[in-house]
Every structure is written in structure tokens, then in C-alpha cells.
C-alpha positions, -999 to 999 in steps of 0.1 A, spaced: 0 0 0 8 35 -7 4 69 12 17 101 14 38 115 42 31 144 57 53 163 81 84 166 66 99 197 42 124 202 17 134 182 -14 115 152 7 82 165 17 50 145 5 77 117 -2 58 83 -6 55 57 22 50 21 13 37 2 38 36 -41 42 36 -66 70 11 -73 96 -21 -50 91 -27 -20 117 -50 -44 142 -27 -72 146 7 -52 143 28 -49 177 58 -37 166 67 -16 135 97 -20 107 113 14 96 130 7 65 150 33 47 168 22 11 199 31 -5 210 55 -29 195 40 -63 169 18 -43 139 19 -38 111 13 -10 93 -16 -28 125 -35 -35 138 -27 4 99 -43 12 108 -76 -9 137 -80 8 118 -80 42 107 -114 35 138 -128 47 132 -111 83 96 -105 87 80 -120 118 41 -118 125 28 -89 142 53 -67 127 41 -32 103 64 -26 79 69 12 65 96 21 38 98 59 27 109 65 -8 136 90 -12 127 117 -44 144 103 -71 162 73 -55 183 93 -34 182 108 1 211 132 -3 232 147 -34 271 140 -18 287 117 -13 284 103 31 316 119 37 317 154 19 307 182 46 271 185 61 267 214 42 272 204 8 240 174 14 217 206 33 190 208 29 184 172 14 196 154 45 176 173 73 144 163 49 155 126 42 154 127 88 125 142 89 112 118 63 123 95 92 108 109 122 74 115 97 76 77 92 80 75 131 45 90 131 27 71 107 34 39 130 23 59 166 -12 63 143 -15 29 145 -8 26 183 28 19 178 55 37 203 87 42 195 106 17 220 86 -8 196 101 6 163 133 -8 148 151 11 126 168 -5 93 188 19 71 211 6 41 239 22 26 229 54 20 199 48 40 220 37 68 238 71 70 201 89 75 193 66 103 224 75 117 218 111 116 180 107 132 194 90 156 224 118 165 198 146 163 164 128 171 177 106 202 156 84 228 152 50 233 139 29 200 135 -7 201 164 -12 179 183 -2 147 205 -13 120 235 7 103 241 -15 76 272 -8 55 268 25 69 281 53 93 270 92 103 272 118 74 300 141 72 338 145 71 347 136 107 320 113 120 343 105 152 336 141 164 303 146 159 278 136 192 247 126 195 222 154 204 219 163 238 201 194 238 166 200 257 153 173 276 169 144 257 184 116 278 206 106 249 198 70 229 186 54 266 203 24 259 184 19 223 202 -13 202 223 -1 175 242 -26 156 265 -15 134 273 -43 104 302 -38 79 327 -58 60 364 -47 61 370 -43 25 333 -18 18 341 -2 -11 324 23 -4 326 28 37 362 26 48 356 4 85 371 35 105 344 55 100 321 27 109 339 23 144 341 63 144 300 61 143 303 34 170 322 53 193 295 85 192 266 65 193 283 48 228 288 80 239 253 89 232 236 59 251 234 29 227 243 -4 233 263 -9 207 267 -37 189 296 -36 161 305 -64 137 331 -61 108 329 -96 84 354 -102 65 354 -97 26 341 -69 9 307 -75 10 281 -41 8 240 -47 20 221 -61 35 237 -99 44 217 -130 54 235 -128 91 220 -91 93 187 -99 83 188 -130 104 193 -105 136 168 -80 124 143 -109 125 158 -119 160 154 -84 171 117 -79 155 107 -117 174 123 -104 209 104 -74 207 75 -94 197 75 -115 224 80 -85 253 117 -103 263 146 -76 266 178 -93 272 204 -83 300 235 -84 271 223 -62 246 253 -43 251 276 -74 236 305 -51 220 322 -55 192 319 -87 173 344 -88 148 
């Protein structure tokens, strides 16, 4: 199914929002899924076969014309404004479209890909609180020095709150050198998370079937109420 979004401005507003999974009256947790550069929110959906669990909405923005941001993840802030702020507020507006259907955010996971992975990574650095969980896949934060930038502290935030982040690479991305990958791990430690890193080996780029095998495991944890004492596991390398 297809909607519009509403709430978010810039190059992303009225973005579409695809939607899948368990319909509103059966759905206890909810699927954020945010695509690559070149991707798309249908394909991401497809994909979601491998991890889907009953009981889970599923709800996959579509960036305006395939791609979230117009540099490259590690040329300055700047040169990606205005594009990036709208790709998170496409984010938080997707946030809001599962809290219509009774869903709060320490139920949502969070699933960003490649390009997608580096605007989860910046909701979660300017938009923090505790989420259910989220995936940085192939991914890190935006901008040229990710190791100094900090998750958001301003106002009344208590930081991420302990929120699972996991943080899967390969050491030979050809795209995402693995320092800043452990540069984005470090902030989002400092910020609260319960990080959870792992570099494979290879150079693999996406979504692999280990990562979508702990998405599922996350969504099914979630689904059945259980939070486990070691979320925090470390790196995993």
C-alpha cells in the first residue's frame, strides 16, 4: 500500500511511504526501512521477507528520485543541506505514521542501508531516545569527521537510553572505509546505545543474510516483550 507522508519539508516532503507486513489491528511492533542510494522502497519491502516476523508493520519511505542526499556520506554536512535534514524528517514523519497505529517508539526498529543507513544515523544523532532497535548496515554518520560529531543532547533528551544499534560492515566496503564505521560506533556509545559492532570479513556491501537473520531476532524479541540483560555485547568482529 501507498500513502503520502506528511510532516516533513524540503526536497523530501509529501515523499511516498510504502507500507507491508502485519495490518494495523494485529501489528505490535513496526519496521522502519530506509533504502539506498539507487533503491527503492518496494525493492527494500521484498527484501523484508527474509526477516519479517508476524505482528510486525512494515513502513519504507521513498527517497525523491532514489536518493536521500546529493554527496557523497563523507563530503561536509553542508554540501547534502537541505536534502539530508528532509531525508530525517522523512524518518521521524515515518515514526509518526506507526504511533497512528498505536505503535511507540521503543517498539520501532530502525533498518537503514547504505545510504539509508547514513540517515538513520543522523536521526538517531539529532532525534535521540530510546527505540526498540536499529540497524546501520554498510553505513556510518554523514560528514567528514564522523568521530567528532555527538549525538544530540540538547533539551530534555536523555541521549539513545540504551536503544540497540548494531552496526554491520565488512572490512574491504568499497564504499565505507571500516574507520568511519567504528568512528560512528564510538558516538553512538557515547550517546547511550548499546552498541553492537561487527566487521565480516570480505568486501561485502548490504544487507547480508547474518544481518537480516538478527533483524528478525530483534523484531521476534520485541514481539514477544523479552529484553535481554547483554544487549550491550560489544564489538563482534
Amino acid at each position: 500500500m501507498t500513502r503520502r507522508l506528511t510532516g516533513a519539508e524540503g526536497p523530501h516532503a509529501d515523499a511516498a511511504l510504502e507500507t507491508g507486513g502485519a495490518p494495523a489491528a494485529a501489528a505490535a511492533v513496526a519496521v522502519v526501512l530506509v533504502h539506498g542510494r539507487g533503491g527503492t522502497a518496494e525493492g527494500l519491502l521484498r527484501l523484508a521477507d527474509e526477516f519479517y516476523r508476524p505482528g510486525a508493520a512494515l513502513f519504507a519511505p521513498q527517497a525523491v528520485r532514489s536518493n536521500w542526499f546529493p554527496a557523497g556520506h563523507d563530503a561536509p554536512i553542508a554540501a547534502n543541506e537541505p536534502a539530508l535534514t528532509s531525508a530525517v524528517d522523512c524518518v521521524a514523519a515515518t515514526l509518526d505514521a506507526a504511533g497512528e497505529i498505536g505503535i511507540p517508539t521503543e517498539r520501532v526498529v530502525l533498518v537503514g542501508v547504505s545510504q539509508g543507513g547514513a540517515v538513520v544515523s543522523e536521526f538517531l544523532r539529532r532525534r535521540p531516545r530510546r527505540y526498540g532497535g536499529a540497524f546501520v548496515v554498510s553505513a556510518a554518520l554523514p560528514g567528514e569527521r564522523p568521530g567528532e560529531r555527538s549525538v544530540d543532547s540538547g533539551g530534555e533528551s536523555e541521549g539513545l537510553s540504551g536503544t540497540p544499534v548494531a552496526l554491520d560492515s565488512s572490512e574491504g566496503d568499497p564504499y565505507v572505509p571500516v574507520k568511519r564505521v567504528r568512528a560512528t560506533a564510538a558516538a553512538f556509545r557515547r550517546g547511550g546505545a548499546a552498541v553492537d559492532l561487527r566487521i565480516d570479513a570480505g568486501d561485502g556491501h548490504g544487507l547480508s543474510d547474518a544481518t537480516m537473520a538478527r533483524i528478525g531476532d530483534r523484531i521476534a524479541t520485541l514481539l514477544g516483550g523479552e529484553e535481554h540483560a547483554d544487549d550491550d555485547r560489544g564489538d563482534a568482529e
